[in-house]
C-alpha positions in Angstrom: -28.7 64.7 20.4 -27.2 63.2 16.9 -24.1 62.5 18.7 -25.9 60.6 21.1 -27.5 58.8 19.1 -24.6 58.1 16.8 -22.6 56.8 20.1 -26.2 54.8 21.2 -26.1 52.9 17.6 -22.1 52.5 17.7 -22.5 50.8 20.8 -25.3 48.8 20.1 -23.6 47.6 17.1 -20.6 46.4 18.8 -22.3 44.5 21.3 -24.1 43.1 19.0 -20.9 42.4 17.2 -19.1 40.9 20.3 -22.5 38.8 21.4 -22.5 37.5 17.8 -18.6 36.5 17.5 -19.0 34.8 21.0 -22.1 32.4 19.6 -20.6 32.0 16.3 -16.9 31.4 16.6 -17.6 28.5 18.9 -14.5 26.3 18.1 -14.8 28.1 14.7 -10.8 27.8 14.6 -9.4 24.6 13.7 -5.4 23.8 14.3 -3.7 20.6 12.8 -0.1 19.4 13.4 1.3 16.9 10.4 4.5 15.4 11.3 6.0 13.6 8.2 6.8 10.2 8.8 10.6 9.4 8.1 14.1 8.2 9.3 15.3 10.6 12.2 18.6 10.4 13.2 19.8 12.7 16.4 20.9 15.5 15.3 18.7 15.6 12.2 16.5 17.9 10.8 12.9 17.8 10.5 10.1 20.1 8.9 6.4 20.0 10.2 3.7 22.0 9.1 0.7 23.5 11.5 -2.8 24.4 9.6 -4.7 27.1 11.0 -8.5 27.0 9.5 -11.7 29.3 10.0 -14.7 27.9 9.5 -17.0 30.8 10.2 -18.1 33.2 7.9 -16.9 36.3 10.7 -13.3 37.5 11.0 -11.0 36.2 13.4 -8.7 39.3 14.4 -6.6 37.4 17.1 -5.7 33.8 17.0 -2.7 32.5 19.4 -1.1 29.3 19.0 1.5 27.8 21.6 2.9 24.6 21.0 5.4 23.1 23.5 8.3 20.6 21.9 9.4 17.8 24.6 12.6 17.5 26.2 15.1 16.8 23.0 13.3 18.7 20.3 14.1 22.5 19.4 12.3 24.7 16.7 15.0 26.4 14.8 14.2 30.4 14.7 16.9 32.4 12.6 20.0 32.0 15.3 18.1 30.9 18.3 16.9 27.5 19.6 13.6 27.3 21.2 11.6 24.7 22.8 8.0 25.9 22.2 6.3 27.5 19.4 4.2 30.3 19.5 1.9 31.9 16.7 -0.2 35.3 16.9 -2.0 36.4 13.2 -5.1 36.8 12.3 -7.9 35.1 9.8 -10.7 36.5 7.6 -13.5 34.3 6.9 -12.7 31.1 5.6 -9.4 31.6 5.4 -6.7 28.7 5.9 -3.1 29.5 7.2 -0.1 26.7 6.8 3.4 27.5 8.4 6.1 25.5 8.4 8.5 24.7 11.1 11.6 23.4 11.3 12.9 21.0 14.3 16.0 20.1 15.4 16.5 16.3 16.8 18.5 16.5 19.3 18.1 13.3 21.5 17.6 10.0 20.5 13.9 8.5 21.9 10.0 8.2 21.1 9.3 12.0 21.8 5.5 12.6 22.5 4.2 16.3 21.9 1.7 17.6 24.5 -1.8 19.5 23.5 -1.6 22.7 21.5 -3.1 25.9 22.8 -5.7 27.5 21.2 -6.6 31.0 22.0 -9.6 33.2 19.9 -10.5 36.6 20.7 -12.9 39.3 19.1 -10.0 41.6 18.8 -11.3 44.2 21.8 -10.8 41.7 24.6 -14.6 41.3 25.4 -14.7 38.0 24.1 -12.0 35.5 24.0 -11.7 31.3 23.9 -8.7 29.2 25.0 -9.2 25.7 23.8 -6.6 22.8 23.9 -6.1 20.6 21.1 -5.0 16.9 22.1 -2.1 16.0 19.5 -0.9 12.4 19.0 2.1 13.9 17.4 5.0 11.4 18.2 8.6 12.0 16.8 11.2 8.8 17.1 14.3 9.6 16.9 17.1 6.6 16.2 20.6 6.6 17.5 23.1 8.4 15.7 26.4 5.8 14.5 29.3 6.4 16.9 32.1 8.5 15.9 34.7 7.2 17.8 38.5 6.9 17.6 40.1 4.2 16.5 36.0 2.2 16.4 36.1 0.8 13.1 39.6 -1.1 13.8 38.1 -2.6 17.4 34.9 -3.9 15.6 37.2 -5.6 12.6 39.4 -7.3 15.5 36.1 -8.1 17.5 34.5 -9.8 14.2 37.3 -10.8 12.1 38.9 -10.0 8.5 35.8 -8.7 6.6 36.5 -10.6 3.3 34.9 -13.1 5.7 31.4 -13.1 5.4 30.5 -15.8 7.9 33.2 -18.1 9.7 32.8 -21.6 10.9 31.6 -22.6 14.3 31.2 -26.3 15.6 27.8 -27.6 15.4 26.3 -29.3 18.1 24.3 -31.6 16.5 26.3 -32.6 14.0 29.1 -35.4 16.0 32.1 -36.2 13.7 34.8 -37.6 16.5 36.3 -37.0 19.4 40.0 -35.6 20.0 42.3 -34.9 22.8 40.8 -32.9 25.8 42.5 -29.0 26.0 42.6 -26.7 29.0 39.3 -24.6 28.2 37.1 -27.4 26.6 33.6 -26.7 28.5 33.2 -30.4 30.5 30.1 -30.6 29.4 31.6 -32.3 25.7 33.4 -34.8 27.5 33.1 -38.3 25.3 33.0 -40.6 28.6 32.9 -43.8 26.9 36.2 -42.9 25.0 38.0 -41.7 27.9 37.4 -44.7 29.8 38.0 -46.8 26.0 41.4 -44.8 26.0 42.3 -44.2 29.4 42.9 -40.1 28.3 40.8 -37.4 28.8 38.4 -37.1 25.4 35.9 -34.7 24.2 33.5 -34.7 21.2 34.3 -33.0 18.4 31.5 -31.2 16.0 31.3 -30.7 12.5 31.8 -26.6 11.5 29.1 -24.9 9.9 28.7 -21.6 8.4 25.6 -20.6 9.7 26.0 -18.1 12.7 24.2 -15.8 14.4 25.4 -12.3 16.3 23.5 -12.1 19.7 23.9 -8.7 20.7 23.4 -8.0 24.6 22.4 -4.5 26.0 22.9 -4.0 29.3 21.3 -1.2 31.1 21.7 -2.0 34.5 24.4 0.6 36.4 24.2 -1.0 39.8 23.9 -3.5 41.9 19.9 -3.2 42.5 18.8 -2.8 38.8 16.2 -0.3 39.8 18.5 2.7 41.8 18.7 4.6 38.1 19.9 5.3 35.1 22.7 7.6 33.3 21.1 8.9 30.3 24.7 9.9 28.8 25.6 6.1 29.2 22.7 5.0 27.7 22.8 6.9 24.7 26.2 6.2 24.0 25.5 2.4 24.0 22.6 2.4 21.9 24.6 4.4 19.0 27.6 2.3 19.9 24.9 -1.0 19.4 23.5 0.7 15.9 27.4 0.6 14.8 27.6 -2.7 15.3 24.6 -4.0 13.5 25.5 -1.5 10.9 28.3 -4.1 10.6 27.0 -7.2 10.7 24.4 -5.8 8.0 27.6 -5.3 5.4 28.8 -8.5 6.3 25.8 -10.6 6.2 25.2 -11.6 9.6 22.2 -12.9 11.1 21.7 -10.5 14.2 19.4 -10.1 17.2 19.1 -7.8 19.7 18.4 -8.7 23.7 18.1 -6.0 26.5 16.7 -5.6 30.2 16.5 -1.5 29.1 12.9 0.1 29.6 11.0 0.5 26.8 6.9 0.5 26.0 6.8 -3.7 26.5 5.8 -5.1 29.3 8.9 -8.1 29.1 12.3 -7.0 28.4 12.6 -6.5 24.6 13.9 -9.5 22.3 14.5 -9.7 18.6 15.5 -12.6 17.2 18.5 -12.7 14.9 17.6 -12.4 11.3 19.1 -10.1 8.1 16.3 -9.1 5.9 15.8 -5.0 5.3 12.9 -4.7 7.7 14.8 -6.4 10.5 17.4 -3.7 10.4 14.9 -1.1 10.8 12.9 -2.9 13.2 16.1 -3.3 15.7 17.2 0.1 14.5 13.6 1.4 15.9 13.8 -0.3 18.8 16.8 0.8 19.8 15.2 4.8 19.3 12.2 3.4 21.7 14.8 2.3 24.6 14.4 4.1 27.9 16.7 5.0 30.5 16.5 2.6 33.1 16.7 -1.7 33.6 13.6 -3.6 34.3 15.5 -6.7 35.4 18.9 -7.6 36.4 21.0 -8.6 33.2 21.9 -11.6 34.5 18.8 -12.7 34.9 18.1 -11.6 31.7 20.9 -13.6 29.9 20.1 -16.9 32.0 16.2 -16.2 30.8 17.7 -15.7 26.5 20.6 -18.8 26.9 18.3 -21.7 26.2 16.7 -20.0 23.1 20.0 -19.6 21.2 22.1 -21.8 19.0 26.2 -21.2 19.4 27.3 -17.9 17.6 28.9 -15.3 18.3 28.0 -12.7 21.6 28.4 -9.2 21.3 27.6 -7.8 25.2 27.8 -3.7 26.0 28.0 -2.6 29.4 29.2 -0.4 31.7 28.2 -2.6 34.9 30.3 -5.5 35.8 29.6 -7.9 38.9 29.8 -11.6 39.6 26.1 -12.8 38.3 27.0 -11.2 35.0 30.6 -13.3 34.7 28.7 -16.5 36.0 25.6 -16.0 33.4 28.5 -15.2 30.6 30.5 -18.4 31.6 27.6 -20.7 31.0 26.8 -18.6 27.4 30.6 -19.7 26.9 29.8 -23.2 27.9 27.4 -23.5 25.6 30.0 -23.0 22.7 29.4 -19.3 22.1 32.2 -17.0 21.5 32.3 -13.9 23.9 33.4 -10.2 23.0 32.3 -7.6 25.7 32.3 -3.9 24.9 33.1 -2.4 28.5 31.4 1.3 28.1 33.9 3.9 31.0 32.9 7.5 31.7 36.0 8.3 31.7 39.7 7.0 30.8 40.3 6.3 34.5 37.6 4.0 35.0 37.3 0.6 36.7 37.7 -2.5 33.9 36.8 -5.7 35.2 39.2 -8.0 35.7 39.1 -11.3 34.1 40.9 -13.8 32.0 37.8 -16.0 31.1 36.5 -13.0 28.5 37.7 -10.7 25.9 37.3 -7.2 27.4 37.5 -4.2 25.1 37.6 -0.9 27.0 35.3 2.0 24.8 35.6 5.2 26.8 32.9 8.0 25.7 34.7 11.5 24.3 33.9 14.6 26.3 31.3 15.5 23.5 29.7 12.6 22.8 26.6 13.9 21.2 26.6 14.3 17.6 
């Protein structure tokens, strides 16, 4: 009869015990994700911290956490490389619980983490929760700087001697003659009157000026109908290849902007204006981290839709798409007194380089490993 009764009040107690924990531990368990804000580069490492807190005064003998990481991102455990996190421990009343997690970066792009998974349980199974926690946890990651044969000499050919800080280009609206006309000379700076004064061909010639911009054009259109996809490896490789380059123009001083048809969160296709103050830098250095695989218009419409909005300077294009719309768009960029360099992005060593002696071509093929 005691043993009965001692198994009666035993039993009575732990229902009461499991009723109890059900009503009481009612989203008792809070989880937090804090992502520290700062510069990502791929391949970089980052440390985040996830804050486990009960709020109820009963015990909380099993609490899971799973955490997902996107497509990219890797949580570093001992030797292995793992793409979701996953927590089981326990809490006593009140009790708080930071752990700290270290990421791996491995692909450049706004990475968005998905909800956390919150599971609670009275420790006999009886009674358990599941609960998921929305996170607005976002990790940018910027393009690495190329590492690349031979790059450092193509960019000084491409831009110059670089005890040159700016050189000269003509400016339009500043007349100081005319001169003799030369095979090249766009027609549309032909001096009429003083061709027919002289009875020889004449064009206008400008005054120089040191002001110059950099127009840097991103193409991310891969065939002929901008829409039929993207190569992610290609796209990568161009935007560390475009970081490089402003990189450059930063030591030297250049005004630089940055104009692409690539997707990204915009609803137009994304324009900076050139400028050279510290925030600019990381403004085109952020956008270029945002860019998405993919073209939202053709680049040639693109380029005819950015001409009238720039003053002559120099044009820095990357592609790895050539057809005839781009080489008529360029032409008229050329016409307008701008000075053309195209970076022509191959797969591989055997790849197709346009032909053309109206532009200077430069041939950048990506190395088997081009990660960082």
């Amino acid at each position: 009869m005691t043993i009965l009764l001692w198994l009666g009040g035993m039993i009575g107690v732990f229902y009461g015990y499991v009723k109890l924990w059900g009503r009481v531990s009612n989203n008792a368990v809070q989880v937090e994700l804090h992502i520290p804000q700062q510069r990502l580069l791929e391949g970089d490492l980052l440390e985040i911290q996830i804050r486990l807190v009960n709020h109820s005064w009963l015990p909380m003998p099993y609490v899971e956490v799973n955490q997902p990481f996107p497509q990219g991102i890797v949580m570093i455990s001992g030797e292995d490389l793992l793409d979701h996190l996953r927590i089981l421990t326990y809490l006593l009343p009140k009790q708080q619980l930071i752990r700290k997690i270290t990421l791996q970066c491995c692909e450049r792009g706004l990475h968005r983490l998905e909800g956390t998974e919150l599971k609670t349980s009275d420790g006999f199974g009886f009674s358990e929760q599941r609960n998921l926690v929305h996170s607005k946890g976002k990790i940018l990651v910027r393009p690495q700087r190329i590492v690349h044969p031979g790059w450092k000499v193509i960019y000084q050919e491409l831009m110059g001697e670089k005890s040159i800080r700016r050189w000269y280009q003509e400016d339009p609206s500043r007349l100081a003659g005319v001169r003799p006309y030369h095979v090249g000379d766009p027609l549309k700076r032909i001096h009429w009157s003083a061709t027919a004064r002289t009875g020889e061909m004449m064009v206008k010639q400008f005054e120089t000026t040191s002001q110059n911009q950099l127009y840097l054009l991103l193409n991310q259109q891969f065939f002929k109908y901008h829409r039929s996809g993207a190569m992610s490896r290609l796209v990568d490789f161009q935007c560390r290849l475009a970081a490089s380059v402003f990189d450059y123009a930063e030591e030297d001083g250049l005004h630089y902007g940055l104009y692409t048809n690539g997707n990204w969160q915009g609803v137009r296709p994304l324009r900076i204006a050139p400028g050279n103050k510290p925030e600019h830098w990381n403004r085109v250095e952020e956008a270029l981290g945002r860019l998405r695989n993919g073209a939202n218009l053709p680049f040639a419409t693109l380029m005819e839709e950015v001409r009238p909005r720039t003053q002559p300077g120099l044009v820095q294009v990357i592609t790895a798409y050539w057809d005839d719309d781009i080489a008529k768009a360029l032409t008229r960029w050329k016409e307008d007194g701008h000075t053309i360099n195209i970076l022509f992005v191959m797969e591989e060593e055997s790849g197709k380089l346009p032909v053309t002696d109206r532009f200077n071509i430069t041939p950048i093929t990506i190395p088997k490993e081009a990660s960082p």
